[in-house]
C-alpha positions in Angstrom: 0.0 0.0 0.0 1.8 3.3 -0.8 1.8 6.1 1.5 -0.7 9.4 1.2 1.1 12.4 -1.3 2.2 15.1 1.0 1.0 18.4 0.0 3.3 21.7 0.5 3.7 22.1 3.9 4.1 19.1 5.0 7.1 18.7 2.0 8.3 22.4 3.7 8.1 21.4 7.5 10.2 18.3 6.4 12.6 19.9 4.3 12.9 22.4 7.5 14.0 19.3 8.9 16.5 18.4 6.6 14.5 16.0 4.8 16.4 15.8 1.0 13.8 14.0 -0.8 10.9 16.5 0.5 12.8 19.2 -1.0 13.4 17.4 -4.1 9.7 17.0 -4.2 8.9 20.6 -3.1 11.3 22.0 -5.9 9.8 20.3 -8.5 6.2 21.1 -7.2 7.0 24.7 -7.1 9.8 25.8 -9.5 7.5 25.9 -12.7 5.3 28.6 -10.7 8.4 30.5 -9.1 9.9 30.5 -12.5 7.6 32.2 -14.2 6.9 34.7 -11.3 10.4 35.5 -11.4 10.9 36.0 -15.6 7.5 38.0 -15.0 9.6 39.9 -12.9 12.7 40.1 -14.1 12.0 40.1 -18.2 15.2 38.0 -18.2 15.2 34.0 -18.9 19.0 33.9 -17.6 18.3 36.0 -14.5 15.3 34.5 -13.9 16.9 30.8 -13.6 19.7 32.5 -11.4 17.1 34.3 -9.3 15.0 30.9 -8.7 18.6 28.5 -7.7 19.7 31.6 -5.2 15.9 31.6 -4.2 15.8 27.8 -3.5 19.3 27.7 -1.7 17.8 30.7 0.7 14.3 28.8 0.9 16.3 25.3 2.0 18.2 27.7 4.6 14.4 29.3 5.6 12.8 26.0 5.9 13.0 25.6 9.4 11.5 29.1 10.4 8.2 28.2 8.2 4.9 27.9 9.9 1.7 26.7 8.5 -0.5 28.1 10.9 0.7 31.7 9.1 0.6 30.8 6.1 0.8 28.7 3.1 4.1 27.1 1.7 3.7 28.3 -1.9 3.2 32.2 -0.6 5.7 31.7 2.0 8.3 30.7 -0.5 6.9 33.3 -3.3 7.9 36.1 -1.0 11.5 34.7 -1.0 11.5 34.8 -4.3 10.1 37.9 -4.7 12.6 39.5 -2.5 15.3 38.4 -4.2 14.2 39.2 -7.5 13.8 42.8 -6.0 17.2 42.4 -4.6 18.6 41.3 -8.3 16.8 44.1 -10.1 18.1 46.6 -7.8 21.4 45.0 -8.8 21.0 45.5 -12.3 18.8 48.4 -12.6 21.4 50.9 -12.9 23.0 49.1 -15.4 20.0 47.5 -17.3 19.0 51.2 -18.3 21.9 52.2 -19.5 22.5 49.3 -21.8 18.7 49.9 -22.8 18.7 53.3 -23.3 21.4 52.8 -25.5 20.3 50.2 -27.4 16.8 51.5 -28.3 18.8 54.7 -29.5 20.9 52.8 -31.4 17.8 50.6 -32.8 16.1 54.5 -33.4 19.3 55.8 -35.2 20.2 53.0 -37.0 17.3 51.0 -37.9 15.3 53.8 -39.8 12.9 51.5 -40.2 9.2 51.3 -39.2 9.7 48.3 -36.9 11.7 50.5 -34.5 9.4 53.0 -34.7 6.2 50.2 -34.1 7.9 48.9 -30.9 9.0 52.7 -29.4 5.1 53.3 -30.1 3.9 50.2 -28.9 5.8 50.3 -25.6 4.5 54.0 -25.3 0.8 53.0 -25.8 0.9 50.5 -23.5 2.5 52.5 -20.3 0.0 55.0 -21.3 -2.6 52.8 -20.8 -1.0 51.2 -17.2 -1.0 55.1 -16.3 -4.5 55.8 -17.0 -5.6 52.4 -14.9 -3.2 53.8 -12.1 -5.0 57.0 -12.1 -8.7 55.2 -12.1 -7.3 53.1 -8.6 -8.4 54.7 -5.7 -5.5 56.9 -4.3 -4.3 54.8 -1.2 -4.1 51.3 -3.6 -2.2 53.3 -6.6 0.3 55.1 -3.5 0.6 51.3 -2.3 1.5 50.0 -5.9 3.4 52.8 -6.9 5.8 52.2 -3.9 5.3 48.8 -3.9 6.4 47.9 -7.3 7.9 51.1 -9.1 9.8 51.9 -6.5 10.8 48.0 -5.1 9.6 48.5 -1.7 8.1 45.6 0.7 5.1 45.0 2.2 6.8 45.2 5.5 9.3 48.6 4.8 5.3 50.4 3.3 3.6 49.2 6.6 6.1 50.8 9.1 6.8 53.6 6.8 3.2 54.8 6.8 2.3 53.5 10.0 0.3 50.8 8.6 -1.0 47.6 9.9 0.8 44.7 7.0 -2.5 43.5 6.7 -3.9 46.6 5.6 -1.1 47.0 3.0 -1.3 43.8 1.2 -5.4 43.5 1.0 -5.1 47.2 -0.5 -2.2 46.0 -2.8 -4.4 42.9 -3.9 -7.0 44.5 -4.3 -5.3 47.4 -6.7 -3.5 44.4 -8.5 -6.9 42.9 -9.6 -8.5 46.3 -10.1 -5.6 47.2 -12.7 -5.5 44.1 -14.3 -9.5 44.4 -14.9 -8.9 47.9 -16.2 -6.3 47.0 -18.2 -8.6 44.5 -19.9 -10.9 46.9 -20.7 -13.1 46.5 -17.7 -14.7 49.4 -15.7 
């Protein structure tokens, strides 16, 4: 008779326990998700897959600190992941737009061509658009997302920065998130 699947935490709580096989099980559970948060996040395949082995090597060090009374091992583990993908693009930011910058001049200069000139438009329609949606948010979700994800900061730094309760923060977050993406859609 073969034994029950473990779900998440359980695979967690014993990798917090050293357990190799419940982290082999874990990963392979949860990298396809984490991976795609993080090349959502990053807009960098190689980055990405660097971002998600730091991410696991930190999680594997974390395990033992995880509870499942507070919350859920996927979430738990999407916040690692999320910090250090903040962590990378801080990195790289400085460096990403410059190397950027320069190349969609030199696309501008040198291509001449319309398809340049499409994807300049294209990506200037479409932050348009994200700003419009922003503006349509109710003001204390679009400070929130603003802060949260234009300017990299956590849920935890926004909270004691504005003397917020965390739970406050993220429910106003989420809810922005969904709002946006339903403008964004066309909804109103």
């Amino acid at each position: 008779m073969s034994q029950p699947e473990l779900n998440d935490e359980e695979l967690l709580q014993r990798a917090g326990r050293r357990d190799v096989r419940a982290f082999e099980q874990l990963y392979d559970r949860l990298a396809p998700r984490l991976h795609g948060l993080l090349r959502q996040m990053l807009h960098d395949e190689r980055e990405a897959e660097e971002v998600l082995q730091d991410s696991f090597v930190q999680l594997w060090d974390r395990a033992p600190s995880f509870d499942p009374a507070r919350s859920q091992a996927f979430t738990w583990a999407a916040m690692i992941f999320r910090h250090k993908a903040i962590d990378r693009m801080r990195m790289l930011g400085r460096r990403n737009r410059l190397v950027e910058s320069a190349a969609l001049e030199h696309s501008v200069l040198d291509a001449g061509s319309d398809a340049a000139a499409d994807a300049e438009l294209e990506t200037s329609e479409r932050a348009a658009a994200v700003r419009e949606a922003l503006r349509e948010l109710p003001k204390d979700q679009r400070q929130l997302i603003e802060f949260a994800f234009l300017k990299g900061l956590t849920h935890h730094v926004l909270a004691e920065s504005l003397n917020l309760p965390l739970g406050t923060v993220k429910t106003h977050i989420r809810l922005g998130l969904l709002r946006l993406c339903d403008l964004l859609k066309g909804g109103r």
